[in-house]
Structures are given as C-alpha cells and as structure tokens.
N, C-alpha and C positions, 0 to 999 in steps of 0.2 A: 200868749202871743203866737201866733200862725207862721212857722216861713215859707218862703215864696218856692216856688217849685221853676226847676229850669225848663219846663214845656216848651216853653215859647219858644225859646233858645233852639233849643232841638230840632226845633218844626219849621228855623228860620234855615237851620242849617241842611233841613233835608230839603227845603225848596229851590235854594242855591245850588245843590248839587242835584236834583231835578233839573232845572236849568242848565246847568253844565252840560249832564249828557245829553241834554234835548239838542245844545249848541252844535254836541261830538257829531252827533249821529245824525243831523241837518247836513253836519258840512262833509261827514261821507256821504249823505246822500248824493247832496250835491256833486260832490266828486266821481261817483260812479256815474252819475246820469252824464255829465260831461266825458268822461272817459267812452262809454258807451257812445256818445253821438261822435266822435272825434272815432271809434274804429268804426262806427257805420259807415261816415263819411270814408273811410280810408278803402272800406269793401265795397261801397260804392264806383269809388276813384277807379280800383283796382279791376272792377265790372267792367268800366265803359275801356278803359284801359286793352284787357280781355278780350273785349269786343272789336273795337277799335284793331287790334292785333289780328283776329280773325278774318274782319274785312281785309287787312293788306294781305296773309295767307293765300286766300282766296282768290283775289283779283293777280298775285304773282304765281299761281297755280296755274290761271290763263294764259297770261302772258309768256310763263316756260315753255308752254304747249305750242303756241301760235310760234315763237319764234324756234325752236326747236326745228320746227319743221319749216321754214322760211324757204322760197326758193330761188334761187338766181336767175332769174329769166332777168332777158336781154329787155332793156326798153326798143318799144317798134321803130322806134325811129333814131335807135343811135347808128351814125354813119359811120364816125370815123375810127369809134372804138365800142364795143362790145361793153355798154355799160347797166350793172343789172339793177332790179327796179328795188332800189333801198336808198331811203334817203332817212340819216340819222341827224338830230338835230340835240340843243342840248335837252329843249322843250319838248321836243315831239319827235315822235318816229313812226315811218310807213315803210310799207315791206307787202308781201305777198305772201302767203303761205296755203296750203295745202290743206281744206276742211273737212273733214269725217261725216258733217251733218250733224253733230252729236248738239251743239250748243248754237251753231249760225249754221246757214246754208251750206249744201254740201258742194264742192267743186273748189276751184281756184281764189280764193281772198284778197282783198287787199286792207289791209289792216293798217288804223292812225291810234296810236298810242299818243294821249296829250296829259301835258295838265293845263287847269282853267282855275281862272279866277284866284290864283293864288297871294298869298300874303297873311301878315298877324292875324287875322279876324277869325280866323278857323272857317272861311266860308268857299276855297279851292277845292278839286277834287280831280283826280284820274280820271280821267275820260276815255272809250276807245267809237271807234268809228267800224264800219265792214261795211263790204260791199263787193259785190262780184266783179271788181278788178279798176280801180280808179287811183293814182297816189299823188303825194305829192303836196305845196303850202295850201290847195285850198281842197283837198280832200278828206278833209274831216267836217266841211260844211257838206257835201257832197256825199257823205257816206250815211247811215242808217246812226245819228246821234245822239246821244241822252243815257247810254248805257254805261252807269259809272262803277268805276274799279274799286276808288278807294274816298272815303269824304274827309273833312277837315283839314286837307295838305296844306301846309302852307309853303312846302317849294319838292317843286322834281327834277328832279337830273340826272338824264340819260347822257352816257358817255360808252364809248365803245373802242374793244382792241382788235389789233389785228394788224395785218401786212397788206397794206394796201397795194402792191404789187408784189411781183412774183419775185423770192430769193429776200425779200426785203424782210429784215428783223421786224418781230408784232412787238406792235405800243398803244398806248394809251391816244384817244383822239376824245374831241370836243367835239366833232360832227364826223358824219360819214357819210359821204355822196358824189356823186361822178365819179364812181368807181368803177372798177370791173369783179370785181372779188365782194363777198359778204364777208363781215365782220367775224372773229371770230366769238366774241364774247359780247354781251351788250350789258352794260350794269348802270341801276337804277337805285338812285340816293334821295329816301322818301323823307321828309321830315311832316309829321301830323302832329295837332294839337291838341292835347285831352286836358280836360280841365285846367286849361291858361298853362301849361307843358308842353316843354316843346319833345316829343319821343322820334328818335332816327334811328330807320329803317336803311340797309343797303343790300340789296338784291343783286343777284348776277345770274344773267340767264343766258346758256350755249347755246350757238347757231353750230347744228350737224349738219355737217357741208357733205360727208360721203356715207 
C-alpha cells in the first residue's frame, strides 16, 4: 500500500502566500502612486502659488517706484486752496509721478492704480493706467489700459496715512482727496486666489515728500 504524499498541500500553501504578497505589494504600489500624485499635486500647488507670488513682487516693485516718487502738484484749477493731484480711493488710486523713460514714457505721469472685475471666481486683476498727465474717476478709461499688475484678485484695498493738514497727528484713512498734502504711506491689501485659496498679500508703499 502506497501513502499519499503532502504535495498538494504544500503547493496550496505556496499559492496562497503567492497571493498574499502579490495583495502586499499591489497595495504599496498603489499607495506610492497615490502618495506620489498627492506630492506632485502639492509641487504643483506650490508652483503656481510661487508664481502667483512673483507676479504680486513684481507688480509692487512698480507701484513702490511710481509712488515713491509721486508729486504734489497743485491741481490747475484749485482756487481757494492749494489742492494736489492725488486722489486715493479704497478701489483705485491716481497721482502723478515723475518717469525716467525706463518702463512708460519719460516726463510727468499720471498714473490709475485699480482693481477690476473682482470677486470669488479668480477672474479680477490689478490694473494700472499712464498717460502724460490726466487723473481722477474717469481716468483709467482715458489712460493707456490693459497693462495688468497682478491676476486672480479677488479683492484690493488701498488705504492710506498721514496728516492731512498741517500740525495734525498721521492716521489711518479710507480715502484721500481734496487735499493739500500727500499721503504719507499708501498700503495695499491684496487677497488672490490659487487653487480655490484664498492667499493675502499686505503691501505698504512710502510717498518721499522731501
């Protein structure tokens, strides 16, 4: 009489752990491939993010420049007070400044700092305006427009300090206009949207009065 031999057995038990580790080593795969797409997406994010970052840089690199050098000229036709051509709003801001020729026209500016089209959709953007000497609510249709600072805004806000008369302690304003005096500080509160995030930006740029 012959006895049986445990082969079978044996061969059952290596294909079950064949299987086992094929399970293991599926579901690391799987797991490194998802781990992998979850940091690409994150160096992705992190890219436009970067990016996104570099545009505001840039466009407040301008802006320091332009207001930096802002000047107090009288508007031509203020009679009873000596008021200069700056009119700060929370939206938008116009002023004059002094050009080199390096990036706009060289001589006297008039410059419309705006934003447009803002809100959740990420579709606003910084806008600025120039033109050899124009200011004021409708001089950003009037000026040379389309040239944008920063894209995806969804809100701006310029506010500005200073002593709007003479001996008078500097504060904080929500506009600045029919004045006689420039502002001493103008600061801008950027909020952009990078992949459905909201990232906020707070900028503060000096006006050098002497």
């Amino acid at each position: 009489m012959m006895r049986g031999t445990p082969s079978g057995g044996r061969t059952g038990g290596f294909i079950l752990l064949e299987v086992l580790v094929g399970l293991i080593l599926l579901s690391l795969t799987l797991g490194l491939f998802a781990l992998t797409l979850s940091f690409a997406s994150k160096v992705a994010e992190a890219g436009r993010l970067r990016d996104r970052g570099a545009e505001i840089a840039v466009g407040a690199a301008a802006i320091s420049g332009w207001l930096a050098g802002a000047l107090p000229l009288v508007q031509p036709r203020a009679t009873e007070r000596p008021l200069v051509m700056f009119e700060g709003l929370a939206d938008r801001v116009s002023f004059v400044t002094l050009s080199n020729g390096d990036a706009q026209p060289g001589g006297i500016l008039a410059i419309t700092i705006a934003s447009e089209n803002t809100g959740t959709q990420g579709a606003g953007a910084l806008v600025f305006g120039s033109s050899l000497m124009s200011i004021g609510a409708a001089a950003l249709s009037a000026q040379n427009t389309g040239e944008v600072l920063a894209r995806g805004v969804a809100s701006a806000t310029f506010s500005y300090f200073g002593a709007r008369e003479e001996g008078a302690p500097g504060r904080w304003h929500d506009e600045w206009r029919n004045s006689e005096r420039l502002p001493r500080l103008v600061s801008l509160r950027v909020r952009v949207i990078v992949e459905r995030r909201f990232e906020e930006f707070e900028l503060n740029f000096p006006i050098i009065t002497e």
